[in-house]
N, C-alpha and C positions, 0 to 999 in steps of 0.2 A: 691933572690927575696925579702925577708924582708928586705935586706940592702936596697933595692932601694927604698921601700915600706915607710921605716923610712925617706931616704931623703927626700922625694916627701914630707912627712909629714912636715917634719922641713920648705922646700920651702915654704909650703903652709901658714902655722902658720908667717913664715916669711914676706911675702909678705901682709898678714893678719896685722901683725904690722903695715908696713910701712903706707899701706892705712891709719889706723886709726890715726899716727905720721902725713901725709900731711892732712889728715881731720882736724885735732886737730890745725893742724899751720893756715889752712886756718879760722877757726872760730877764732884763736887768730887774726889774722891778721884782718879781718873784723871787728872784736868789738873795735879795734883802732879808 
């Protein structure tokens, strides 16, 4: 149960990146 507990974590933190990476690209891209 805590291994799965840790993936779920990692997924989340993961997914939590990306958003803030395509957030990030879209305010670069816009201020072009």
């Amino acid at each position: 149960v805590q291994l799965a507990l840790d993936d779920a974590v990692k997924y989340e933190m993961a997914s939590d990146t990306l958003v803030r990476e395509s957030i990030a690209a879209l305010q670069k891209s816009s201020m072009l």
